[in-house]
C-alpha positions in Angstrom: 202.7 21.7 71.8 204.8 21.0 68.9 203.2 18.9 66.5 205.2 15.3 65.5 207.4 15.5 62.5 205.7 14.2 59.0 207.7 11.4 57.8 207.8 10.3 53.8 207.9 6.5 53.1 210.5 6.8 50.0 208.4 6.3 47.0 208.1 2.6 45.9 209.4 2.0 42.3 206.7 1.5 39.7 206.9 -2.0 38.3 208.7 -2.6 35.4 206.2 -3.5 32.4 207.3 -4.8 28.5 206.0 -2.5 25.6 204.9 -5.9 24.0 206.3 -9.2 22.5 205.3 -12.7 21.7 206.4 -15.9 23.2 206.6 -19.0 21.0 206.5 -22.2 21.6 207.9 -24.6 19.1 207.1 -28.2 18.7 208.9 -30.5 16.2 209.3 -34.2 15.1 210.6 -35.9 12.0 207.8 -37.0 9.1 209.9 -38.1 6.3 213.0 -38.4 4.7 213.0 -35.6 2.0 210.0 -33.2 1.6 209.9 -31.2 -2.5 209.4 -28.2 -1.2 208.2 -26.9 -4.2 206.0 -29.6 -4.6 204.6 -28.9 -1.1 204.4 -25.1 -1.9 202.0 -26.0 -5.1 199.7 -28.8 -2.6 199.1 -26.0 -0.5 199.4 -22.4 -2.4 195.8 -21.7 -1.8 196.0 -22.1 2.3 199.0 -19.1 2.2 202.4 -21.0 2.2 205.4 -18.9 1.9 209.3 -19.4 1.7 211.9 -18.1 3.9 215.5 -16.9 2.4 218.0 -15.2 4.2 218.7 -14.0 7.9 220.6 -10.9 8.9 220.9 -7.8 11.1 222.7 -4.7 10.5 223.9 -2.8 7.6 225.4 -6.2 6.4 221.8 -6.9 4.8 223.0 -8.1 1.5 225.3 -10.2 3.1 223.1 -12.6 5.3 224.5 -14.0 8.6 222.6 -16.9 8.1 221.3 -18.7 4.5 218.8 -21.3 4.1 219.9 -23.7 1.3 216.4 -24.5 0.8 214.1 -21.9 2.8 211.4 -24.1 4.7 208.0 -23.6 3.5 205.2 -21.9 6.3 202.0 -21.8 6.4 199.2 -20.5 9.1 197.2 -23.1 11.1 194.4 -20.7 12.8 193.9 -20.7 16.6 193.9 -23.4 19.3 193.4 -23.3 23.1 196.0 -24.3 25.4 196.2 -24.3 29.1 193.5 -21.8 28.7 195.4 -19.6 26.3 194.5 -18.7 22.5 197.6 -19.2 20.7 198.2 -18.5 17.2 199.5 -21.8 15.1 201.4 -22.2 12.4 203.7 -24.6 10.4 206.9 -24.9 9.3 208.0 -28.0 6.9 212.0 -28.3 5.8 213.1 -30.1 3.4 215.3 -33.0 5.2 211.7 -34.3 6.7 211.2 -31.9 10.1 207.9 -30.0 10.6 208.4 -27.8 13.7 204.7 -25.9 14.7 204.4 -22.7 16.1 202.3 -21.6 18.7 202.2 -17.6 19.2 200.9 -15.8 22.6 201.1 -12.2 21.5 201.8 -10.1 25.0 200.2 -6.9 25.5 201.8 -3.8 25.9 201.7 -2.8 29.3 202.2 -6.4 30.3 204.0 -6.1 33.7 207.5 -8.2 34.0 206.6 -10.4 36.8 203.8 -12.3 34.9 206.3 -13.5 32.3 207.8 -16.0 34.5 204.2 -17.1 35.8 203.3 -17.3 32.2 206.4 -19.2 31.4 205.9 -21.9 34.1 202.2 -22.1 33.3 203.4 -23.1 29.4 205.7 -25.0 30.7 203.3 -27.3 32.6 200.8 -27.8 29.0 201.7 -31.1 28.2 199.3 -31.1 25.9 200.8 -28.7 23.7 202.5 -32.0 22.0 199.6 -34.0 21.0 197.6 -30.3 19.8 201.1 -29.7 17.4 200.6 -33.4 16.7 197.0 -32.6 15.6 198.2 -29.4 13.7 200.4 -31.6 11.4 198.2 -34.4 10.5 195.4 -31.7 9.4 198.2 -31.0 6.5 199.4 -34.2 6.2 197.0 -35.8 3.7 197.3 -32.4 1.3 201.3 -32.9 1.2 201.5 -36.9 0.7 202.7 -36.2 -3.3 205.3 -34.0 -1.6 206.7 -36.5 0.6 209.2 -39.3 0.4 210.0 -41.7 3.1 207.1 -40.6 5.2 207.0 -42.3 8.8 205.8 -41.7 13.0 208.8 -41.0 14.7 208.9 -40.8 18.3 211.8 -38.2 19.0 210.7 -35.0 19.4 211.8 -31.4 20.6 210.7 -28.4 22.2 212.0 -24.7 22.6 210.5 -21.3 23.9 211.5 -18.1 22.6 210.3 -15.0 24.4 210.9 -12.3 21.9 210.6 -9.2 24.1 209.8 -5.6 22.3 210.8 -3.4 24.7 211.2 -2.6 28.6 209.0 0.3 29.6 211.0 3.7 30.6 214.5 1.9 29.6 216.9 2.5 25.7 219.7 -0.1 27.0 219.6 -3.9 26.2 221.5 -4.5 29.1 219.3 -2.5 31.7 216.3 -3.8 29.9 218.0 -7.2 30.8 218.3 -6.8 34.3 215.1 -5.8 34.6 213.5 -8.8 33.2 215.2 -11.1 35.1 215.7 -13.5 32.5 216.8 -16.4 35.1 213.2 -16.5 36.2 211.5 -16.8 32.9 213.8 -19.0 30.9 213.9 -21.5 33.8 210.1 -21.1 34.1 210.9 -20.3 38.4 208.5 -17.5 39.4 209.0 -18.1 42.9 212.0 -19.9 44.1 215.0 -17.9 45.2 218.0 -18.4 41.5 221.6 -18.3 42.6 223.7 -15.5 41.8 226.2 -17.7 40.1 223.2 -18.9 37.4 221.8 -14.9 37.3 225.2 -14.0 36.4 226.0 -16.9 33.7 222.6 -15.6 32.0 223.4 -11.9 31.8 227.4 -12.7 30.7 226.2 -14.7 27.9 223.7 -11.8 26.4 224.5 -11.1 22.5 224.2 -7.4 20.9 224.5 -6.4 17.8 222.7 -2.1 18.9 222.7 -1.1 22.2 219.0 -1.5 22.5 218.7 -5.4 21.3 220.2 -8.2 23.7 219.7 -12.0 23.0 220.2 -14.9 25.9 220.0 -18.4 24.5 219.3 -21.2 27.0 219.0 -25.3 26.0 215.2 -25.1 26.3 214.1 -21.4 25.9 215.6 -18.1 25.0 214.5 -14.3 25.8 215.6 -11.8 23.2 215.0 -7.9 23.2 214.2 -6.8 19.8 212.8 -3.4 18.6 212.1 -4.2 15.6 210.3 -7.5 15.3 212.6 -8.8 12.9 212.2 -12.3 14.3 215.4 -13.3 12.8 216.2 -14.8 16.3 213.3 -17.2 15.7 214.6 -18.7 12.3 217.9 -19.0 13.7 217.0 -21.1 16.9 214.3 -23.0 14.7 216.8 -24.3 12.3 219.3 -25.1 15.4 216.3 -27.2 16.5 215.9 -28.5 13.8 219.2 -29.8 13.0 219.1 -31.4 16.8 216.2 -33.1 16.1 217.4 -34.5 12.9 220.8 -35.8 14.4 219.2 -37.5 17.4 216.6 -38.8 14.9 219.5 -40.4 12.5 221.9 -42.0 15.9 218.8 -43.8 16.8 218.1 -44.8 13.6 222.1 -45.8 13.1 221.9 -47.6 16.0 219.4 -49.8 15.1 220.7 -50.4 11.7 223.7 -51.5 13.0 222.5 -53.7 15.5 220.6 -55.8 12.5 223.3 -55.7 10.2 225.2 -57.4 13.0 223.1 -59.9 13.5 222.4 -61.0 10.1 226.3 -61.2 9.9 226.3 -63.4 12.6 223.3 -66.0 11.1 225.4 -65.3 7.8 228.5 -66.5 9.5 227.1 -70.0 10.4 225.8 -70.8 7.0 226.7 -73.6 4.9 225.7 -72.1 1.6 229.0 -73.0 -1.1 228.1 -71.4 -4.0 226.4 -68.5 -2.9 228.1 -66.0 -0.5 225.8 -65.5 2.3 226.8 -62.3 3.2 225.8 -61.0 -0.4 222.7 -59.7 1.0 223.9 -58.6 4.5 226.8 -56.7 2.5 224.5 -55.1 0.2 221.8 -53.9 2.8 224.7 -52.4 5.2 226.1 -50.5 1.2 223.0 -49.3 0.7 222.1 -48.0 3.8 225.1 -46.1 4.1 224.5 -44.2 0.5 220.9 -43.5 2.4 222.0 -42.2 5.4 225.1 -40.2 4.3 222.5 -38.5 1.7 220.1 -37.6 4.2 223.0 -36.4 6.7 224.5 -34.3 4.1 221.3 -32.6 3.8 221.2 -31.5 7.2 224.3 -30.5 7.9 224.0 -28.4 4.5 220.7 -26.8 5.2 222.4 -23.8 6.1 225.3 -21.5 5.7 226.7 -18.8 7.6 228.4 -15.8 6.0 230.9 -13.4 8.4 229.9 -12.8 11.9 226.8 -10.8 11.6 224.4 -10.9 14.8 222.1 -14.4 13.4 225.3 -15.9 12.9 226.7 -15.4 16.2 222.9 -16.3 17.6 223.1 -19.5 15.8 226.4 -20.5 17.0 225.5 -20.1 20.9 222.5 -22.5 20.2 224.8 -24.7 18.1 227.1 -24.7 21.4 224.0 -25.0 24.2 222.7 -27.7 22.0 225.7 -29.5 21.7 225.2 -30.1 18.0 229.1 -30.7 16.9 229.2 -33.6 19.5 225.5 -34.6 18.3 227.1 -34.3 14.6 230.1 -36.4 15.3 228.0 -39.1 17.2 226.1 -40.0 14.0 229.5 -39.2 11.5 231.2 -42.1 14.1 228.1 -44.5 13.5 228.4 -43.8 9.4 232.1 -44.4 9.5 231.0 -47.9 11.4 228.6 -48.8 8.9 231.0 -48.6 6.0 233.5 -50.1 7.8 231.1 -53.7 8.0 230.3 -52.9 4.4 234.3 -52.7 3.6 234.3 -55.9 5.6 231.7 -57.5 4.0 232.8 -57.4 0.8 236.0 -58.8 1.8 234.5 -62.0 2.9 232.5 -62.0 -0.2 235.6 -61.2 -2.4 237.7 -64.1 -0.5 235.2 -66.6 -1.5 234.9 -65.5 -4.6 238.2 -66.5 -4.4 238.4 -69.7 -2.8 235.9 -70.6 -5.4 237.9 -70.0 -8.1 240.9 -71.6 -6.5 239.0 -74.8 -5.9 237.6 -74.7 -9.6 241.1 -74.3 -10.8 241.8 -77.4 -8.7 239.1 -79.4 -10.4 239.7 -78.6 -13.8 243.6 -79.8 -13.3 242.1 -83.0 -11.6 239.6 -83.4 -14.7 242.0 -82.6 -17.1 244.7 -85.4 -15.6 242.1 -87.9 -15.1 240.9 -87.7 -18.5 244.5 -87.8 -19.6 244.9 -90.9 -18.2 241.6 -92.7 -19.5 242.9 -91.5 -22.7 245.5 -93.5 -22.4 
């Protein structure tokens, strides 16, 4: 009796696992108006602080893709406990008022591929990783009051995730490493749900190289990147695009609010009866002043950085710049400061007009005096 053929189940492939990597979770909100960096670095020299200068890959080093005009200043904030995870914190103050706080999950090498997206949606569900980056700040705060002008609570905050990826087990291409990670699921923080092909193949046409082994994909919220070498240029650059979106939501808000005063007191202005005193003196001089503020604080963002040829960081920053919209962001509050010295312009106007109407009546009275008392003369 011949004996059944022995069949071989194909052999299952092993499951793809990252050489290690870190995913960070950034926190930021607006504390004041200017920050003296140096100052700062002096208040807190003996907890660590450090500065940052200039971002780059590639042969190009001493030409940076990307150059802080004033490097933020960084210091380490120990450990905390989030959702059950030990992340490493840390802080990051720039000079136009933003503090963005790291948190760190370093990942094991060996970690496999499908726990990222697990991990990514269990992050994404903390919600109390706010008010712990909240905490973080205010237990620098009181060292760094000498440091800081125009300090305030604001309420606008954002939030990224970077997933900065060493390596793909078994793989020397970005691009295969890529696949393989299936970026989709962890950026979008879905472990589970089925992504369309039309969103898997926007993720992977968007990936930025600068070797064949790196690969960067920047989303609105998150961004994976493959990098070898732990440069963690990626990081700076998506920090400071943050940063800048932060700042220009921060500064329409505040606009908008401006604005809607200054047109109000113009309209209690408007029905005054004051003669000799222009009531919109004040209103004019509050809407003059404001703009001189706010241009200065807008020309300090937009000038925090400059970008120099089209190294890798450069090209990283502008994707961000383009996911986070920041040009229309940028124009939004340019419109509103072009508004506000247009009411100044018009302000003074009224105020010069009856300046003049003044005069023209004073002119009027002196003639009158000058006949009447030519006729008593006589």
């Amino acid at each position: 009796m011949l004996g059944r053929p022995t069949v071989h189940e194909p052999a299952q492939p092993e499951p793809a696992v990252v050489e290690g990597g870190v995913i960070w979770l950034l926190r930021m909100f607006d504390v004041a108006d200017v920050v003296d960096l140096e100052r700062a670095r002096t208040l807190t020299i003996e907890r660590g602080s450090t500065r940052t200068g200039r971002l780059t890959r590639g042969p190009e080093r001493a030409a940076a893709g990307l150059v802080f005009q004033a490097p933020p200043l960084a210091f380490d904030a120990g450990p905390v406990t989030v959702a059950g995870l030990e992340l490493r914190a840390s802080v990051r103050l720039f000079d136009f008022g933003v503090v963005s706080v790291r948190f760190a999950l370093d990942l094991a090498p060996g970690t496999p591929v499908a726990d990222l997206a697990r991990l990514a949606a269990r992050l994404d569900a903390a919600r109390e990783l706010d008010g712990v980056a909240r905490g973080v700040w205010e237990g620098f705060e009181g060292t760094l009051r000498d440091a800081i002008r125009g300090s305030h609570h604001s309420e606008v905050t954002e939030d990224y995730t970077l997933f900065e990826i060493t390596a793909v087990r078994g793989t020397t291409d970005g691009m295969q490493a890529l696949a393989l990670l299936e970026p989709w699921k962890i950026m979008l923080a879905e472990p589970d749900r089925p992504i369309a092909q039309t969103v898997i193949d926007s993720h992977l046409s968007r990936a930025i190289q600068y070797y064949a082994v790196d690969a960067a994909l920047v989303g609105w919220n998150s961004a994976l990147v493959l990098d070898p070498d732990g440069s963690r240029d990626e990081l700076e650059v998506l920090e400071i695009a943050t940063a800048r979106l932060l700042e220009m939501r921060y500064y329409d808000g505040l606009l908008a609010r401006e604005l809607a005063a200054v047109y109000g007191a113009a309209d209690a202005a408007r029905g005054s009866s004051a003669l000799f005193r222009s009531p919109f003196a004040g209103v004019a001089r509050r809407a003059a002043t404001l703009f001189v503020e706010m241009t200065e604080l807008y020309d300090r963002v937009e000038g925090a950085i400059t970008l120099v040829g089209d190294a890798y960081t450069a090209r990283v920053y502008r994707e961000a710049a383009g996911r986070f919209r920041l040009d229309e962001a940028s124009a939004a509050v340019k419109e509103k400061l072009g508004t506000l010295a247009r009411v100044s312009e018009i302000l003074q106007g009224e105020i010069a007009h009856r300046r003049g109407m003044l005069l023209e009546i004073a002119v009027v009275l002196l003639i009158v005096l000058e006949v009447v008392l030519g006729l008593v003369g006589r």
